[in-house]
C-alpha atoms as one frame of an Amber mdcrd trajectory, in Angstrom:
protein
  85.152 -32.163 -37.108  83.351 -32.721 -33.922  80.473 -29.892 -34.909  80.127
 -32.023 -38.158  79.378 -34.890 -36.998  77.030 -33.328 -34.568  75.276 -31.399
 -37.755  75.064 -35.048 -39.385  73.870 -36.617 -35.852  70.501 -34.265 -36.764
  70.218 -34.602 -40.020  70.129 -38.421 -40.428  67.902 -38.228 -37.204  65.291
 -35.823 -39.461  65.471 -38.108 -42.022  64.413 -41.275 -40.073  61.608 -39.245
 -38.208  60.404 -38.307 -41.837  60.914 -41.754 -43.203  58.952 -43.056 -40.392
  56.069 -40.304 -40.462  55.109 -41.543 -44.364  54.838 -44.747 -43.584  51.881
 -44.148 -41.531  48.656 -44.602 -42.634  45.228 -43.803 -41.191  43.167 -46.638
 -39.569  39.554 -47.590 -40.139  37.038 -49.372 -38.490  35.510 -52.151 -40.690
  32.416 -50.405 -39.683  33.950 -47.028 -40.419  31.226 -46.381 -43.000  28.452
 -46.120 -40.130  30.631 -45.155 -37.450  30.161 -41.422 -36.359  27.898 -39.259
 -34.095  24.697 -38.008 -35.213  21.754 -35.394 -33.918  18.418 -36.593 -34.610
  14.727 -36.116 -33.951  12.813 -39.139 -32.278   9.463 -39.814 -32.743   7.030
 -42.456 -31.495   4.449 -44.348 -33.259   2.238 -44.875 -30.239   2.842 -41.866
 -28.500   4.008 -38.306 -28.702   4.522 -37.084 -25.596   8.150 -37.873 -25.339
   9.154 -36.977 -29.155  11.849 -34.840 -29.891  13.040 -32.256 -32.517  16.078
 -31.751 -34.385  16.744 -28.559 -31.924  16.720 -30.770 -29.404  19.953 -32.122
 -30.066  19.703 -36.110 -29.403  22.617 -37.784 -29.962  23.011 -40.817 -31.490
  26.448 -42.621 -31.793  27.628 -45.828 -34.062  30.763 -47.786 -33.251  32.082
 -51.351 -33.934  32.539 -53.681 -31.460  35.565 -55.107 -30.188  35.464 -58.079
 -32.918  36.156 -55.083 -35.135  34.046 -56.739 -38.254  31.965 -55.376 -41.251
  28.563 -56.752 -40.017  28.467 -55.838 -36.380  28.051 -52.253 -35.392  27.499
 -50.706 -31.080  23.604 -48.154 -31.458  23.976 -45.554 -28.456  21.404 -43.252
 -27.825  18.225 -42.555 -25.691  14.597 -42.368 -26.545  11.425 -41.141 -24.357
  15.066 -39.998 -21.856  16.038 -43.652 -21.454  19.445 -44.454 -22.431  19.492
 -47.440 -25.202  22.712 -49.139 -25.758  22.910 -52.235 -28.200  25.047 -54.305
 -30.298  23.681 -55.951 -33.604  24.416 -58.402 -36.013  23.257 -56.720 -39.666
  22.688 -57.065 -42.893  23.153 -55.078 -46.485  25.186 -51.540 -45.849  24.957
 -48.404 -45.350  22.351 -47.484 -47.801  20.208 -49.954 -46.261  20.731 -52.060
 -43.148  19.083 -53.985 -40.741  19.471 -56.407 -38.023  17.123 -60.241 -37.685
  17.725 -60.369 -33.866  15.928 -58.910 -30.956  19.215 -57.914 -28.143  19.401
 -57.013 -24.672  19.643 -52.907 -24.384  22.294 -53.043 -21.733  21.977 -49.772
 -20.529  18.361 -50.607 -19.069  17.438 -49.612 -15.207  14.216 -48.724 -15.998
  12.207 -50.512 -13.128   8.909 -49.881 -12.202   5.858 -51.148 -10.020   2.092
 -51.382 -10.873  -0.172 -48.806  -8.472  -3.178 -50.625  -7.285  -4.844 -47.877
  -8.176  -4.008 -48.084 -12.073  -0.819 -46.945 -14.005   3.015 -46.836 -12.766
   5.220 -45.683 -10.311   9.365 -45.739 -10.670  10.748 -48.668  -7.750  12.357
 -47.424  -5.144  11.632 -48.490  -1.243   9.653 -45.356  -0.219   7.018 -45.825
  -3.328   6.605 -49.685  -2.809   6.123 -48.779   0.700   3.693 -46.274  -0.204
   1.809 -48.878  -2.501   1.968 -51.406  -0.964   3.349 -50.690   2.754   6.145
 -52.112   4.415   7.080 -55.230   4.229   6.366 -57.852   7.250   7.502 -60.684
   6.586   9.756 -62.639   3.416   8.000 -63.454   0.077   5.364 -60.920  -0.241
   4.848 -59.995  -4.124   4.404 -56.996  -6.460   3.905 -56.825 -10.138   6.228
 -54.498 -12.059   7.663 -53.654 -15.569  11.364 -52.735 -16.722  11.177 -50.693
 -19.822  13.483 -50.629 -22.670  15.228 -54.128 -22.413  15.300 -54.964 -25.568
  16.067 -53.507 -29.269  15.230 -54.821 -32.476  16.789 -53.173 -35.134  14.297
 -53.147 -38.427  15.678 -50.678 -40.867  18.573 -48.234 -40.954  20.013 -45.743
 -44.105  22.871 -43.260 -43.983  23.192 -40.955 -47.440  26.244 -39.274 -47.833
  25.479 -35.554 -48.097  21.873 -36.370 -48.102  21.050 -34.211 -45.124  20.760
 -29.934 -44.548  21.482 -29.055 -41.168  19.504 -26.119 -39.092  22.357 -24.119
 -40.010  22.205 -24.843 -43.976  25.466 -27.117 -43.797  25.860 -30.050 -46.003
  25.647 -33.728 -43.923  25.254 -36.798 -44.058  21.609 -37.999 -43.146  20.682
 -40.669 -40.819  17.085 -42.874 -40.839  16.906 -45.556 -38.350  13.791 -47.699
 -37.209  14.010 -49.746 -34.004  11.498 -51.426 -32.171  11.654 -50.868 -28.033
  10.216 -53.822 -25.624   9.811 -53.995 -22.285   9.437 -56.919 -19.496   7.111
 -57.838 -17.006   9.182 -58.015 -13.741   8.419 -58.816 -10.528   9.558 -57.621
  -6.526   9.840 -58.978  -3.193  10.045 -58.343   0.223  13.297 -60.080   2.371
  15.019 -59.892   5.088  17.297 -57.758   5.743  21.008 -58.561   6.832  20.733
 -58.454  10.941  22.952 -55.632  11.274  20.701 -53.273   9.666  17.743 -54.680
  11.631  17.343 -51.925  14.549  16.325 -54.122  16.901  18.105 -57.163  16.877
  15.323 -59.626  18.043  13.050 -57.758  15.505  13.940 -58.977  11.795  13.388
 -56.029   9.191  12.539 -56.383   5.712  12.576 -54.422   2.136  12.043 -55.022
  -1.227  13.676 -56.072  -4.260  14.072 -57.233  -7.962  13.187 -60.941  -7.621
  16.019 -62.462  -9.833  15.236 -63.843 -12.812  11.859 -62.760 -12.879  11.687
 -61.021 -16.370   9.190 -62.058 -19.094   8.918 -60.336 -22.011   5.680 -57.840
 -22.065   3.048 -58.841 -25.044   4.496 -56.369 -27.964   0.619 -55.539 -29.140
   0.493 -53.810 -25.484   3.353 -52.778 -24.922   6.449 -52.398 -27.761   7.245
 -48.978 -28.813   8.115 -47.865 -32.349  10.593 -45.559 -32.648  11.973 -43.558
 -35.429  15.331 -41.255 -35.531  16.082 -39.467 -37.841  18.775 -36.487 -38.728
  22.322 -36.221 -39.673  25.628 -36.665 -38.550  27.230 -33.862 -36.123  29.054
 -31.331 -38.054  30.487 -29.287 -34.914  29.673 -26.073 -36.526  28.893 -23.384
 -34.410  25.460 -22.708 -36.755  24.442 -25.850 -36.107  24.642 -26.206 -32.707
């Protein structure tokens, strides 16, 4: 009797694990039509020195955001070896989409100062001080640029098995066309707190991001047009 009820113990225990396994259902995104990772080639309009191939193997990723709604979809990705990371408010679907707003690319730490001999030079202490030498005193300025601070979204399509792989697999295919600008920025010299001074009657200074000092660069100068286009990751060794 006892070994029965032990037999029944597992079977009505079965039962309710099986009961409870259908009712589950799978769970989508409200963006789960663009959501996905893709490889794609990147190309500039106003340059080609930092375009990409296929081969290449740039990722780009789609997500939703933590709202979780239809019209608001997370770009992740990197152009010209900058990472660009955006959220977007769009417009129509997948087979054509855009966004109306210019964001902030939160990923940016792309700082730079203007040479005074001509062209730029990534900020860090020991090339300001190169430049420009070391600072002396509090408030001394220099001119600089932070690249890829904002995104504007103008057109994006996704076609459902629109796309052949390099290994001759069937994808989807990916098209989008986003607009990169930069800001003018600029740096100063301060003092530095007294225990890092070496001698203490002797104040020592450095440089820095002045805050608040971003305006946006003129786009006819400097905005980059960017276009990425491939297909969504299949994992197959062939295309890898």
């Amino acid at each position: 009797m006892r070994k029965n009820i032990y037999l029944m113990g597992i079977f009505l225990t079965i039962i309710s694990f099986n009961s409870c396994q259908k009712e589950l259902d799978n769970w989508y995104t409200e963006t789960a039509s663009y959501d996905g990772r893709y490889v794609v080639a990147t190309t500039c309009e106003e340059y080609s020195d930092d375009d990409t191939s296929i081969e290449d193997g740039i990722e780009l990723m789609i997500y939703n955001s933590a709202a979780n709604v239809k019209d608001e979809i997370w770009l992740d990705t990197e152009v010209a070896g900058a990472h660009i990371k955006a959220k977007f408010k769009i417009t129509g679907d997948i087979s054509l989409f855009k966004s109306d707003e210019t964001v902030s690319n939160i990923a940016s730490t792309y700082y730079y100062i203007f040479r005074p001999t001509g062209g730029i030079a990534s900020f860090s202490q020991s090339n300001a001080n190169s430049y420009y030498g070391v600072p002396t005193s509090e408030g001394t300025l220099i001119d600089g640029i932070q690249l890829y601070t904002r995104v504007t979204l103008e057109e994006g399509k996704i076609i459902p098995k629109g796309a052949t792989t390099i290994g001759g697999n069937t994808s989807d295919s990916i098209y989008v066309k986003a607009v990169m600008h930069h800001d003018f920025v600029v740096f100063e010299s301060y003092t530095l707190p007294e225990d890092e001074w070496e001698d203490p009657q002797v104040p020592k200074y450095a440089w820095r991001l002045k805050p608040g000092s971003n305006t946006p660069a003129p786009a006819a100068d400097w905005d980059e047009h960017w276009t990425l286009a491939g297909y969504r990751y299949t994992g197959m060794p062939e295309d890898m």
